[in-house]
N, C-alpha and C positions, 0 to 999 in steps of 0.2 A: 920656747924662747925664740925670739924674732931674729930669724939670719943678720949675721952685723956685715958681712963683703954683699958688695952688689953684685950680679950676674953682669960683665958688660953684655950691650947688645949692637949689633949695626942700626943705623936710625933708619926699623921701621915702621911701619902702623898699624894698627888692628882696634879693631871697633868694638864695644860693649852695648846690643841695643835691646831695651827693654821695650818691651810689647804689652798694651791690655789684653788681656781675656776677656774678652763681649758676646754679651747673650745676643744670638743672631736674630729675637725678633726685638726681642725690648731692649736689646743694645747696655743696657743695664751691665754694669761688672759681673762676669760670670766667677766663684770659685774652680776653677778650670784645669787647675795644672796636675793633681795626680795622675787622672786620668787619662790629660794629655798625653802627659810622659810616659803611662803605662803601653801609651798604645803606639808612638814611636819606637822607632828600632834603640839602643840606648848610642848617644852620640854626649861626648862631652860638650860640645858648642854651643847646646843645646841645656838649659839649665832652670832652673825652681829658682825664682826669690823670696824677698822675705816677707811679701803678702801674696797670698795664694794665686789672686787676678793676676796674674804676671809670668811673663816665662822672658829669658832673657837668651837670646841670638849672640853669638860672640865668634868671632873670625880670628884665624891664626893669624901672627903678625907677617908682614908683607912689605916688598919694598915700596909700595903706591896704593892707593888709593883703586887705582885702574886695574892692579893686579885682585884686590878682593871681593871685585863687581861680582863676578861670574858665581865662586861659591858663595857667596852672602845669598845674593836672589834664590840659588836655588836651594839652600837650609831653609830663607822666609818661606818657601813658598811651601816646602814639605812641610812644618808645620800649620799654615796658614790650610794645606787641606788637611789634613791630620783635624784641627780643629774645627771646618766645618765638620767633618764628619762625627764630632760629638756638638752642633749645636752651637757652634762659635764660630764669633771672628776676631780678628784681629785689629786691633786702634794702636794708633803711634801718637802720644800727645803726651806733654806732661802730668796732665791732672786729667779725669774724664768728667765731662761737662757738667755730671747731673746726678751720681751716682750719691745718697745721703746717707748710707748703712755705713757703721764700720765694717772693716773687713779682717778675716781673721789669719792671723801670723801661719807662714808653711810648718807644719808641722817636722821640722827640722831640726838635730841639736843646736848647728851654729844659729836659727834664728828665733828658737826656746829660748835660748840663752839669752841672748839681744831683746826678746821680751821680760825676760824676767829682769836686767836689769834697766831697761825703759819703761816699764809697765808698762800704762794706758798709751804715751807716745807711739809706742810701736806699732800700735793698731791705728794709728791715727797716718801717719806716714805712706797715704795713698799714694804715690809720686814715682814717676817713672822719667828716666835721664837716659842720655848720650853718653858715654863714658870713651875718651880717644889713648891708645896707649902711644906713645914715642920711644922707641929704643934708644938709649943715649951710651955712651962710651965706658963712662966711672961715675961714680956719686959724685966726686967733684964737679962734672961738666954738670950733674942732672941738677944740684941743689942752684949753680950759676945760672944754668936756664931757668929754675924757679923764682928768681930775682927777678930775672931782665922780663921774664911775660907776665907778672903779677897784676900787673895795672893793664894789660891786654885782655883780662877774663870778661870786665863787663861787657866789653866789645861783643865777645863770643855766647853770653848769656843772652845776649837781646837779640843777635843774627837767628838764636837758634828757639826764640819764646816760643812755647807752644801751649801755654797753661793758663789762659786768659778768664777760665767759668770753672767753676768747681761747686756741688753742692748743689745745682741747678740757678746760682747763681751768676750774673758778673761779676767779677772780682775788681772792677778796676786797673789788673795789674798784666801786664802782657805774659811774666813769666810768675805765676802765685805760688806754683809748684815752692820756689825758692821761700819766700813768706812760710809753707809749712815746713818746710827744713830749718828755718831758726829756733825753733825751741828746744832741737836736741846736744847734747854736749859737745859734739865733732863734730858737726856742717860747718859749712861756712869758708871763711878766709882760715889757711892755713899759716900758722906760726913763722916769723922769719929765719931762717939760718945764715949765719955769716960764711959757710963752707960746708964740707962730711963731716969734718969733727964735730959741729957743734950738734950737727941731727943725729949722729952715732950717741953722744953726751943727753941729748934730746931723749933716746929710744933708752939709754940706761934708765932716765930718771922714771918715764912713764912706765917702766916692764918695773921697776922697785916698788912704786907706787900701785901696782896694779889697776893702774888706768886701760889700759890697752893691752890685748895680749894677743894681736896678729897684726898687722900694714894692713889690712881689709877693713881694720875697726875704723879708721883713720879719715873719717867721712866727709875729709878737707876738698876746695873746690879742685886744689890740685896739689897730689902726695908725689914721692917718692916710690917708687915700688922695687926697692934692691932685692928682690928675690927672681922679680921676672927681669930685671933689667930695662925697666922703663921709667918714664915721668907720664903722669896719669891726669888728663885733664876730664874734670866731673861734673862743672859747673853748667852745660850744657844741659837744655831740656829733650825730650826723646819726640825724634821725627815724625811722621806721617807715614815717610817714603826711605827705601833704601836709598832712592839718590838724593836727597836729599842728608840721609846720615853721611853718606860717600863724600858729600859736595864740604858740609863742614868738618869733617875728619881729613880731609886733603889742606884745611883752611890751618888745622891744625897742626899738621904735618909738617908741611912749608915754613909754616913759621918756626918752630923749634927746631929743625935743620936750619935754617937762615941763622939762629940766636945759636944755636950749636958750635958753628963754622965760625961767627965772625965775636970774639970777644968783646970786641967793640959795642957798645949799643945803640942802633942805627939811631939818629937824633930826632928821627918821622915816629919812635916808639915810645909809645907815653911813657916819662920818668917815674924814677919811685916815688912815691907818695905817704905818707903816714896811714899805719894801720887805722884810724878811723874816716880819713879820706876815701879807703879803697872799699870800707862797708857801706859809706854813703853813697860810693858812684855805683855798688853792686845793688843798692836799692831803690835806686834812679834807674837802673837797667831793667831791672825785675817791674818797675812800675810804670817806666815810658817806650819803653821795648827801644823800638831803632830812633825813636823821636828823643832820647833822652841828651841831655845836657850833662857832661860830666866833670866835676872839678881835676884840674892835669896837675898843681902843683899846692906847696903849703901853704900859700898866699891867697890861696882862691880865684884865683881866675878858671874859668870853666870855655869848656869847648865843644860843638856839637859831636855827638856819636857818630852820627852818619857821615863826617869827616874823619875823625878815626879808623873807621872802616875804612875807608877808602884810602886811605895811607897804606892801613896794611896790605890790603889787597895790592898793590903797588907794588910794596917789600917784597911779597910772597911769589909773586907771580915768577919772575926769572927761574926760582928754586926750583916750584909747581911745574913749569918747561921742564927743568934737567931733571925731575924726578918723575915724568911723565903724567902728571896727575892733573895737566892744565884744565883739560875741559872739567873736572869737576870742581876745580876750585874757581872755574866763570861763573858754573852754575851756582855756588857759594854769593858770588858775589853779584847776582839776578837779585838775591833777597833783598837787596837794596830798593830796586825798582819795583820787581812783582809785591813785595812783603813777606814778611814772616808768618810761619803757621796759623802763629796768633791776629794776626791781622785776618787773616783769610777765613777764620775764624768766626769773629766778629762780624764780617761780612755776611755769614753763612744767617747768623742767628738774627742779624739786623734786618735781611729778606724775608726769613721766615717764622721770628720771635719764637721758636722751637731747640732746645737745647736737644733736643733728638734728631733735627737733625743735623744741628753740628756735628755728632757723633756719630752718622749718617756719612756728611760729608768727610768724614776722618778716614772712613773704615772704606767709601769709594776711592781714595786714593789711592791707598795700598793695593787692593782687587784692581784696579785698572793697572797698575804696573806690573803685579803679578801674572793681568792677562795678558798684556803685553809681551814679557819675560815668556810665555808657555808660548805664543805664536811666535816671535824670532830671535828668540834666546835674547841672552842681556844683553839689553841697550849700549849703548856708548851715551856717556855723562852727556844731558844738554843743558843748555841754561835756559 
């Protein structure tokens, strides 16, 4: 039975990052993680997802962004050697460039189960995300914050594209990851609630119906999590770089402390919109990354992304000072100028008409911060 009281929490952050398993000559998806994890010391942070390519990094919550630098780099970086030493590297990207095999589900009860009743979907579900937690006070504040940032998601989908090829194809779409998350029952935009009551009224109907039977199943762009005491943003595609995970997880922080603190909804933050307004500007996001045009109200008038952003960033920033996490949330807001993964991406394979080594250039990322991080400990966030 799904806990009905929330845990409160004080508003902090912690990060969820999912990582490829790559063959270190053919870069190809490696099946990678039992042995991984055999050969690590056991560490919960450290975790199996639900396609075997994958091992997923996860940091205790924290009051900053700045406070999680130090142990994130050095968990990446233990298993980042752990993995070369059986024949692996590590990639941070939403979808991997080129890989056209299915790939086979961990063999795990919870994600047995999640195959058996997705079937073929679940093997199909190659995609790896950013997941940001926020500590919020009560269910009441956390489902108010899931109001007031609803129409802020596409924003943060398209800051964070990194899924531009899949298949060894182009995909057209800066973040495609999200294209393969629509076909399954819970992706997507998350259901509206008018308060607690109605998500508490929410969780009876789907645990009677046996729809769901854990807040995990709940594969919304951003849930509720009353058990940990947070609000979970999941809409985000998975980094390159730790700072770069740092830099939009600070993006994220600041703002839901901002919408936290002030009831009010600052008038620079995109209004509500109609549930099928916010699927069409999530599909403009996922297709034109930071170039996208998004409809702000029911009447249709539309407004550029890259302004959006740059509101928030505005909003955010005073918070990001008092919560110490400024320089990573500059470097959030670099993406504007340098571009998103996916941009940098494209770049890669437009040089070298090589989707190898896009996934080349993925996996030098990481190895350069890593080698960075081993010669003078971690960084301080730059833009």
């Amino acid at each position: 039975m799904m806990p009905r009281d929330f845990h409160p929490s004080p508003p902090t952050v912690g990060l969820e990052l999912e990582w490829q398993l790559v063959h270190h000559e053919t870069l190809d998806l490696h099946e990678g993680i039992a042995p991984l994890l055999a050969l690590l010391p056991p560490d919960p942070c450290i975790k199996p997802e639900v396609i075997e390519p994958c091992v997923e990094v996860v940091t205790a919550p924290m009051a900053s962004t700045a406070l999680l630098r130090g142990a994130l780099l050095e968990r990446v970086s233990r298993v980042s050697e752990a993995a070369a030493r059986l024949g692996m590297v590590l990639v941070g990207a939403g979808t991997h460039p080129f890989c056209e095999r299915i790939v086979p589900v961990t063999p795990l009860p919870r994600y047995l189960e999640m195959q058996r009743r997705s079937g073929y979907l679940a093997n199909t579900q190659i995609v790896y995300a950013l997941h940001v937690h926020v500590g919020m006070p009560s269910g009441e504040v956390a489902i108010r914050v899931m109001a007031q940032i609803r129409a802020v998601l596409p924003v943060l989908l398209a800051l964070s594209a990194s899924s531009p090829a899949y298949c060894g194809r182009e995909t057209s779409f800066a973040s495609f990851r999200r294209c393969l998350l629509a076909p399954t029952r819970s992706a997507g935009i998350a259901p509206a609630f008018d308060d607690w009551a109605a998500f508490l009224h929410f969780v009876d109907v789907v645990e009677r119906a046996a729809m769901f039977a854990s807040y995990r199943d709940m594969h919304w762009d951003l849930r509720p999590r009353p058990d940990l005491g947070t609000l979970e943003v999941r809409i985000m595609d998975a980094q390159p770089t730790n700072a770069d995970a740092l830099a939009l997880g600070a993006l994220v922080h600041s703002l839901l402390a901002v919408v936290m603190d002030d009831a009010t909804t600052d008038p620079r933050l995109p209004r509500a919109i109609p549930w099928w307004i916010e699927k069409e500007n999530g599909h403009r996001a996922a297709r034109d990354g930071l170039d996208a045009e998004l409809v702000v109200d029911a009447e249709g008038h539309s407004r550029a992304l890259r302004r959006m952003a740059e509101d928030l960033f505005d909003i955010t920033r005073p918070k990001a000072r008092a919560l110490g996490e400024e320089a990573d949330l500059a470097r959030a807001e670099g993406l504007l100028s340098r571009g998103n993964s996916s941009m940098r991406q494209m770049d890669v394979l437009r040089r070298t008409g090589s989707m190898k080594a896009v996934a080349r250039a993925l996996a030098d990322e990481l190895r350069a911060e890593i080698d960075l991080c081993g010669r003078y400990g971690a960084p301080a966030a730059t833009a």
